[in-house]
N, C-alpha and C positions, 0 to 999 in steps of 0.2 A: 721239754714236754709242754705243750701246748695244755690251752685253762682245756679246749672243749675235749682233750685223749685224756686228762684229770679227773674229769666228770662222769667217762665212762668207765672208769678204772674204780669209779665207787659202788659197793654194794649196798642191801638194803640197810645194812646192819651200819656201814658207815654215815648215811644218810639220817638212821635213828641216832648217831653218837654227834652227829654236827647237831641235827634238833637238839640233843642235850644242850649241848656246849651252848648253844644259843639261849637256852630259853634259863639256861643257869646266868649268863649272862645278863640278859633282860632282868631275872631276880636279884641280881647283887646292886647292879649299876643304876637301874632307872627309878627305886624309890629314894633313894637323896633328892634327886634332883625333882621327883614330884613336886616333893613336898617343901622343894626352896632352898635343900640343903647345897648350895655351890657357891663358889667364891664370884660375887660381880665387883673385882677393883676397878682401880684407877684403871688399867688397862680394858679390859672390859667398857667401861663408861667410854673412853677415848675412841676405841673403834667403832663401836656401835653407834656412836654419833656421828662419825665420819662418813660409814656405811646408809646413816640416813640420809644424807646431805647427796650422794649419788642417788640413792632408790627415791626421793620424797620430793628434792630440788632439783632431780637431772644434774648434778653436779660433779664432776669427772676429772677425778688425779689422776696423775702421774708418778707419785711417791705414796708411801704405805706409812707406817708408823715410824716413828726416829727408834734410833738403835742405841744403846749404853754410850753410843760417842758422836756428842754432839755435831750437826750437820750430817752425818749418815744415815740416810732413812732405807727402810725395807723396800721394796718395791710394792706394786699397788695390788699385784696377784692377790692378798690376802683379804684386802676389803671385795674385792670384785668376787669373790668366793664367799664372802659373806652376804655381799646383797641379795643373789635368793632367796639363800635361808633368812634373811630378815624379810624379805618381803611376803616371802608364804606366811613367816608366822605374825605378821601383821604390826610388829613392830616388840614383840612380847620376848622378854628377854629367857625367861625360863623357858617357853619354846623353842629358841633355840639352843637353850642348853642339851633339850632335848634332840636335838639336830646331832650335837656332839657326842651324848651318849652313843647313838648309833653309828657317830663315826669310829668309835671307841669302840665297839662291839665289831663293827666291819674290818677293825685291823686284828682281830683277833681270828676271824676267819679267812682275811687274805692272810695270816702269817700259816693255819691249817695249812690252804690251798698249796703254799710256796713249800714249805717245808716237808710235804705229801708229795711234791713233784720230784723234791731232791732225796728222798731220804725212803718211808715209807707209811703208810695209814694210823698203823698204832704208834707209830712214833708221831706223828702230825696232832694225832689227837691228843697225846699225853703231853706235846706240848703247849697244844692248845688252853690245855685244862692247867696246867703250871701257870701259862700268861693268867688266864679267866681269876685264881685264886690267888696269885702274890700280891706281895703287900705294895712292890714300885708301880707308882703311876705311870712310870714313862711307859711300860708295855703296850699300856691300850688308856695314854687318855681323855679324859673326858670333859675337860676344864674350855672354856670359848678363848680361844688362845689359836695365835698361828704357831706358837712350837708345838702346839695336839699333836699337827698334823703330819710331824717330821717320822713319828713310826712307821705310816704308812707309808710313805712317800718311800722311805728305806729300803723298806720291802722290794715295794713297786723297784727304785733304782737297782737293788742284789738280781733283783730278776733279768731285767735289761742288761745288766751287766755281765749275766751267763749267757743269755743269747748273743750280744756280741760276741765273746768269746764262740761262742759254738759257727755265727757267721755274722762278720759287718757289713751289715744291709744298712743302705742310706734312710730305712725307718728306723731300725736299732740305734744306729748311732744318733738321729736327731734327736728320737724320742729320749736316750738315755741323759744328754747334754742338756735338753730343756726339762725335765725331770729334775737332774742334778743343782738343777738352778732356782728351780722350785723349792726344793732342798734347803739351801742357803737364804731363800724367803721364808722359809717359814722359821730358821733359827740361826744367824748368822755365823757364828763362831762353828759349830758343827757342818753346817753346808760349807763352808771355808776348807775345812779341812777337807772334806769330800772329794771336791773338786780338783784341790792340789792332789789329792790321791791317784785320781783318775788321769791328771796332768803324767803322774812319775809314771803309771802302768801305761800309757799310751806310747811316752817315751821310750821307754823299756820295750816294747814292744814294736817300736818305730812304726806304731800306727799316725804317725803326723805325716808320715811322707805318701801313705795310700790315699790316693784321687777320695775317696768315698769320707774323708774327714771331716770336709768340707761340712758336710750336711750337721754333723756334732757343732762346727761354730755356729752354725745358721742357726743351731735349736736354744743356743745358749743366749744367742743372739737378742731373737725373739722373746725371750723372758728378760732380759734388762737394756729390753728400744724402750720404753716409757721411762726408765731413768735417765737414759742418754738423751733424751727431748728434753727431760728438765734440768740435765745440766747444761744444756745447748742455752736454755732461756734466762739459766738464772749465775751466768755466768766459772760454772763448772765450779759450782758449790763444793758438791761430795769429792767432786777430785782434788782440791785443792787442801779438803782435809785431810786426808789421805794421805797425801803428800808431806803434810804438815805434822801428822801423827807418826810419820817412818822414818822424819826426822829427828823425833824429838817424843818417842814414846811415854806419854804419861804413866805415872803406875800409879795406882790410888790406893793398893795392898802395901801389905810389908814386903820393902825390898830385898828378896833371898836372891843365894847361887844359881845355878842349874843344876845341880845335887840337891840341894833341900827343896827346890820345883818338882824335882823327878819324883823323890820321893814322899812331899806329899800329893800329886797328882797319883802316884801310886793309891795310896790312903785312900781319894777319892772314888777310885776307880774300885777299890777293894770294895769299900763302901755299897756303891751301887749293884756291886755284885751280890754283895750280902743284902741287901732290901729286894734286889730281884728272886733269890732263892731259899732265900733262909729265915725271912721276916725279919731281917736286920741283926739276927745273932752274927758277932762276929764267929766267933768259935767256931761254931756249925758252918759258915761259909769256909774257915781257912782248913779243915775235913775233907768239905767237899771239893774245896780246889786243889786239895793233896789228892782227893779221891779219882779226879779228872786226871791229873797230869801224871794217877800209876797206871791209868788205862792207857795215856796216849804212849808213855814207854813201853808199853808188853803190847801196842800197834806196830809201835815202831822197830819192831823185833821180825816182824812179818819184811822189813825193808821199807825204804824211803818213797819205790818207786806207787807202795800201797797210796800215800798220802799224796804223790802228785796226782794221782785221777780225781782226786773229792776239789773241784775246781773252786767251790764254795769257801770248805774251809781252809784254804790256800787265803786265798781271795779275804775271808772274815778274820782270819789270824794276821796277815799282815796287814790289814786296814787298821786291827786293832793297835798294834805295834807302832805304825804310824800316827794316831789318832796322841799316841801316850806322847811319842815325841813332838808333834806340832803343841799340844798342850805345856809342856813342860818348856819349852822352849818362847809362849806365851808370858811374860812377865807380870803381868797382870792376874788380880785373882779368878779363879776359875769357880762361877757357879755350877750349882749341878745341873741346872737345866740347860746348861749349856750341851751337857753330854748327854740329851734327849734320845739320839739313837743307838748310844752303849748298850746299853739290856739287851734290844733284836739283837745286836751285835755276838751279844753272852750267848744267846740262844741257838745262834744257827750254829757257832762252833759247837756247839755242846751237843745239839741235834745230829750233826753228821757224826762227832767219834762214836756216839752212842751207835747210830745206823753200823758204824765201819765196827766196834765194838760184839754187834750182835750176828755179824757176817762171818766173823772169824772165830771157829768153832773154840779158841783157845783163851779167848776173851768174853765166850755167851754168858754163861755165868756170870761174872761180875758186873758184865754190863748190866745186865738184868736187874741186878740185886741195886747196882749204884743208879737205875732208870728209879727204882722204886721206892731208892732213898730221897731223891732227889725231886719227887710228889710229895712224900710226909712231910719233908723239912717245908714245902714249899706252902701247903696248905695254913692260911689263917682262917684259926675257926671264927675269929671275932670280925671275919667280914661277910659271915654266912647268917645277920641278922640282919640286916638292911634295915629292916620296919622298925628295930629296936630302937628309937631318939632317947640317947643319954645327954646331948649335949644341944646346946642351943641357938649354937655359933655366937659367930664374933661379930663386930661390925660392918664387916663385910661381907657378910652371908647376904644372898638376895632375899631370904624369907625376910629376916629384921628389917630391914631396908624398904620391903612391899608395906610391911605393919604402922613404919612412919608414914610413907606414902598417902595409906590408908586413910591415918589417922587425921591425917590433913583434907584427904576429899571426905571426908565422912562431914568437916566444916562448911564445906562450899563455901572456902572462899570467893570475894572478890575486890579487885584493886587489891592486891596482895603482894609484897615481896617474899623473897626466900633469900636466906645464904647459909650454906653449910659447910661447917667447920670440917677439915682435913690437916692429918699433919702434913699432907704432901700439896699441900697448897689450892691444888684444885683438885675440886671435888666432882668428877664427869659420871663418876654413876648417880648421883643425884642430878645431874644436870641432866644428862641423859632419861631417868624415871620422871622429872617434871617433864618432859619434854614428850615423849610419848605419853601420860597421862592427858596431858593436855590437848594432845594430837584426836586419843581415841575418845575426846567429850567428856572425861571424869573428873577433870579440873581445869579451870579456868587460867589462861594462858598467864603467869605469873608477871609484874612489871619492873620498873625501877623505880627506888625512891618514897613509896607509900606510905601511909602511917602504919600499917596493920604491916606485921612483915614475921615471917618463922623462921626460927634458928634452928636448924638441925647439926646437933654437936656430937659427934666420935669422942669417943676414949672421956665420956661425960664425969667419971667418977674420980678421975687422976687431976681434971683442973689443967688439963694444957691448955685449954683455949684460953685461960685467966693469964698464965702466964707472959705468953707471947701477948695480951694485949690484942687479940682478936676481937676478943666479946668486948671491950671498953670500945674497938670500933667502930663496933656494928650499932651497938643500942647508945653509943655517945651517952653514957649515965645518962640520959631524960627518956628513958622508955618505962615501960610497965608492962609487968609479965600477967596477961591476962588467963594464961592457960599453960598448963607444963604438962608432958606424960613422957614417962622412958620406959626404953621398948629389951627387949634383949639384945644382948651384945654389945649394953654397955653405950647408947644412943639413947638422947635424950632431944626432946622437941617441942622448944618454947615457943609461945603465940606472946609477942608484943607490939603495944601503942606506943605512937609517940602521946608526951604527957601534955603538948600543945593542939593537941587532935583531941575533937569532938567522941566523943561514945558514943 
């Protein structure tokens, strides 16, 4: 079903339940990030200064961020998709968190749209409203991160991948292969899997050997020509890791069988089911997936051939399948954001038995009853306060972070250094906030070497900087602390002299 036979297929009443969705949305999501409440780490700092160096110096890569294993970088797609939004918003990082809110809010009404095409209206909405109110971020989120953006992209590729099926058109296919590669840019281990996915169904399918395939390499193509120019240049860097990694796989976890992999990858996977549906009760999830898997037997009672028309949840039940075994078969530890697009994943399965559920007069009942359980469990009341601040973040919240900043141009300094302590060595959201302060006139361009110079120290309370011998670095015992203040989250920010310097 095409977006514009979708749009006419809504009535007023559905047009008033998207407004809902939406403006509930806009109420949960956008007062954190008002008011400063978001994560700006190390990564964060890292792109957003890479991102300026294109928008501010005209400066243009070919590679994106490194990946978990050194010499593999992302491709460049992810900063080149941030340079707008950094340029509208002028350099202001909270604006563009703002940016991601919205993208967070858009995957919740392209998952509506998609799931309305496949299934039906009150189903589309109820799932909407499940996404809008769980407690898992991966649903819809909203963090300046290129894995945000892998829900959407999901979506977007589940879609493409019912139109090919329905007909391989040389736009289906490009678009689906340069999508799915997009995919794998914005979270590598996940888009890995993807791909290989789409590799088995193709085969299966002996779509390799139809003329119109072509256009699928070309699209794939096209999303990683800028890394094949920068392995052309720099000596076929990432292939030679690669190479070097498939010989000789490092594992940095505890090294298990493929039985203790499976099953704790199982764990995992359970896990994120229960954070998407349950608010992270185990219990209440392992209910609900008993409650799931008594619907799909009293379906499957109706016959097999029921279940091959729903081409989706064919299609999402064995991605899932797949997805368990390339992970388990991973030797290496498996973070969760690795499995950023498992939850969509939860959803559309669930979304069609429930459809196939309320179709078959022998299952309406229970469907009903377990759609409606499956809203309560799912509703957290404690995120229906947005405006309520109980807490004040950490160090890396961007509000504390703006408050030292602050605190520093409220000094107008000049001839000034700065260095700010990290355990992870470098510190790019501060390098990054001097760096646009400085840009938009509020502070004076920072230098080297000076007598006057500020310390901004993380985790101030604990003494790691003492430890490692950072701070005896920096102030070489002859400075003098002329000025101190700490801020929340546990950040502290000294103003020192050297003691051979005039006052």
């Amino acid at each position: 079903m095409s977006f514009k036979n979708i749009l006419k297929g809504l009535s007023v009443w559905d047009f008033l339940g998207l407004l809902f969705i939406l403006i509930l949305n806009l109420y949960l999501k956008l007062p954190p990030t008002l008011n400063g409440f978001f994560a700006f780490t190390y990564d964060q700092g890292r792109d957003l200064l890479q991102v300026a160096k294109i928008v501010y110096d005209h400066t243009p890569t070919l590679i994106g961020p490194t990946t978990g294993l050194g010499g593999i970088f992302y491709g460049p797609w992810w900063y080149y998709f941030l340079s707008p939004i950094l340029l509208l918003s002028g350099g202001n990082p909270q604006i563009v968190a703002i940016w991601f809110v919205l993208i967070g809010i858009a995957t919740i009404l392209t998952l509506f749209f998609f799931t309305k095409s496949q299934t039906s209206t009150k189903i589309a909405f109820t799932i909407a409203l499940i996404a809008t109110l769980s407690r898992s971020w991966m649903l819809a989120p909203t963090i300046i991160w290129s894995t945000a953006l892998t829900p959407i992209l999901m979506i977007a590729a589940f879609y493409l991948l019912l139109k090919t099926y329905q007909k391989q058109t040389k736009i289906n296919l490009f678009l689906l292969a340069a999508l799915s590669f997009l995919v794998m840019d914005a979270e590598v281990p996940w888009g890995i899997c993807w791909i290989l996915f789409l590799i088995l169904l193709a085969l299966c399918k002996r779509t390799f050997l139809k003329r119109n395939f072509i256009f699928a390499i070309f699209g794939g193509f096209i999303i990683i020509f800028p890394r094949i120019l920068f392995e052309i240049k720099h000596s076929f860097l990432m292939t030679n890791t690669v190479v070097a990694y498939l010989k000789n796989p490092p594992v940095y976890g505890e090294r298990e069988t493929f039985v203790f992999r499976l099953l704790d990858r199982i764990d995992i996977y359970f896990g994120l089911f229960s954070q998407s549906f349950t608010q992270g009760n185990k219990a209440w999830a392992a209910f609900l997936l008993l409650a799931i898997t008594i619907l799909t037997a009293m379906l499957l009672k109706g016959g097999v051939k029921l279940f091959k028309k729903e081409r989706l949840l064919i299609t999402a039940a064995a991605f899932l399948a797949f997805s368990l075994l390339f992970f388990s078969f991973y030797k290496d530890r498996v973070w969760e954001y690795y499995l950023i697009g498992l939850p969509i994943t939860y959803i559309l399965i669930i979304s069609t038995l429930v459809k196939m559920g309320l179709e078959d007069k022998t299952t309406k009942i229970y469907t009903l009853v377990l759609g409606i359980l499956i809203l309560i469990l799912n509703i957290n009341f404690s995120v229906l306060k947005p405006f309520k601040i109980t807490w004040l973040g950490d160090n890396a919240t961007y509000r504390n972070q703006i408050l030292a900043m602050d605190y520093i141009a409220s000094q107008k300094p000049t001839n000034y250094s700065y260095f700010a302590y990290t355990p992870a060595f470098f510190d790019y959201p501060f390098d990054y906030l001097f760096y646009w302060y400085s840009k938009t006139g509020r502070l004076e361009t920072p230098k080297k070497n000076q007598n006057v110079f500020y310390l901004i120290i993380r985790n101030a309370s604990n003494h790691e900087y003492l430890a490692v011998g950072w701070y005896g670095d920096k102030t070489q015992d002859k400075t003098k602390i002329i000025d101190a203040k700490t801020f929340p989250g546990d950040l502290l920010v000294e103003k020192h002299i050297k003691n051979e310097a005039k006052n």
